[in-house]
C-alpha positions as CSV (number, residue, x, y, z in Angstrom):
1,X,-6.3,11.1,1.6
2,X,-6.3,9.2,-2.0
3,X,-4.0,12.2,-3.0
4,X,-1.5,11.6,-0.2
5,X,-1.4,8.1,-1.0
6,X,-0.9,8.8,-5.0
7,X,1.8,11.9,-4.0
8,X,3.8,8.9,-1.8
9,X,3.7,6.3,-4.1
10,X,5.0,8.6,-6.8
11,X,7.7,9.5,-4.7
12,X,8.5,6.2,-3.9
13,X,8.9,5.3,-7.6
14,X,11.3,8.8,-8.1
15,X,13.1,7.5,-5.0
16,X,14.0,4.1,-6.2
17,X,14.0,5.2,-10.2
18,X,11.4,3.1,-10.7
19,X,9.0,2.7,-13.3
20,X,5.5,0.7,-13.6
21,X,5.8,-2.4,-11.2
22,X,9.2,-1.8,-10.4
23,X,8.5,-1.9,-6.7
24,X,10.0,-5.2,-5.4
25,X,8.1,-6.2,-1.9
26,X,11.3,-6.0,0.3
27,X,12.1,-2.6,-1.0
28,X,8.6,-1.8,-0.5
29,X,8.5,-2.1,2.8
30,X,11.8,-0.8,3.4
31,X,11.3,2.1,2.1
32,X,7.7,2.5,4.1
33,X,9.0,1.6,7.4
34,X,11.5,3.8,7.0
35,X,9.9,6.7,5.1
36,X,8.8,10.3,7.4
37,X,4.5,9.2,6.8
38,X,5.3,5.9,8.8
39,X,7.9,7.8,11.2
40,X,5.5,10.6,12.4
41,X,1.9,8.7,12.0
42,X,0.4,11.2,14.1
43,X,1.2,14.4,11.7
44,X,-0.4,12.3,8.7
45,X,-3.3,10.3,10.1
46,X,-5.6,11.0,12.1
47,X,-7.5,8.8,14.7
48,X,-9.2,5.7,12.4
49,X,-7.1,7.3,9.4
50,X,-5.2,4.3,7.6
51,X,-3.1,2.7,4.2
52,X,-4.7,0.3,2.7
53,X,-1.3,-1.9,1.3
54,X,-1.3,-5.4,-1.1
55,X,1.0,-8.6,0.3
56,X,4.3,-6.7,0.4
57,X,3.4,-4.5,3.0
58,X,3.3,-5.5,6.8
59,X,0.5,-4.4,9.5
60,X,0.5,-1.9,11.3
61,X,-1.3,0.5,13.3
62,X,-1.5,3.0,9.8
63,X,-1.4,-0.1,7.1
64,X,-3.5,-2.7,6.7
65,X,-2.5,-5.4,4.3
66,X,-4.0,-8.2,2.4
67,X,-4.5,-11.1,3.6
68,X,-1.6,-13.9,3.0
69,X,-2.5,-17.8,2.9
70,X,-0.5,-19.7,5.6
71,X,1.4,-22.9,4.2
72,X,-1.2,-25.4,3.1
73,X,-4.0,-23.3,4.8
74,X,-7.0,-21.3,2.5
75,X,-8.4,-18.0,3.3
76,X,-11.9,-18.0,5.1
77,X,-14.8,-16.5,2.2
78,X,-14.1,-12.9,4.3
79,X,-10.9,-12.7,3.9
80,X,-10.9,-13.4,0.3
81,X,-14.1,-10.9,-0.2
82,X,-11.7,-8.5,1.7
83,X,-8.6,-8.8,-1.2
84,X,-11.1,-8.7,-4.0
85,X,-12.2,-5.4,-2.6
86,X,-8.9,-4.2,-1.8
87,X,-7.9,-5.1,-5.3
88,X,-10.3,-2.9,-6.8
89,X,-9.0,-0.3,-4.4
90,X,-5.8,-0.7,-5.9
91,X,-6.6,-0.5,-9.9
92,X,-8.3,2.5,-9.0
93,X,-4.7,4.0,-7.2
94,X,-2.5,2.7,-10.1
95,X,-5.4,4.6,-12.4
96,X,-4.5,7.4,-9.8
97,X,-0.8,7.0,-11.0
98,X,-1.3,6.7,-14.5
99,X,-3.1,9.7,-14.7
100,X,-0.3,11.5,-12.6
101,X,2.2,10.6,-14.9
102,X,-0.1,11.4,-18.6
């Protein structure tokens, strides 16, 4: 599955012409919503079979996003341990990327 994930990614970049953090968060999730893996869920995930996306993504039944802070609200110690780990999840993807593109 990390493969699909890499393969998407770089396809978004191509897509947009985008290079390194060129992704802004309301093209990002335009272009997910929109693209054929989020149209036809059920020919790329199975059942328990999900994205794991940072803050510009929204929930759904195939993504799961970090966690955002409300206004003037913190995050419980879960949800923070939550981003930390999906952060390392994510250095290891854009490692993913980088090697993708060497």
């Amino acid at each position: 599955m990390q493969l699909k994930v890499c393969q998407f990614v770089m396809m978004l970049h191509r897509l947009l012409g985008l290079r390194g953090d060129g992704l802004a968060v309301y093209t990002t999730n335009r272009v997910w919503s929109n693209s054929d893996v989020y149209l036809s869920k059920e020919k790329y995930f199975g059942n328990k079979e999900y994205l794991l996306g940072d803050l510009a993504f929204s929930a759904s039944s195939v993504m799961v996003p970090a966690f955002k802070k409300g206004l003037n609200s913190h995050l419980s110690i879960e949800r923070k341990h939550f981003n930390t780990n999906l952060a390392k999840v994510w250095i290891k993807s854009e490692h993913c990327i980088g090697l993708i593109k060497a």
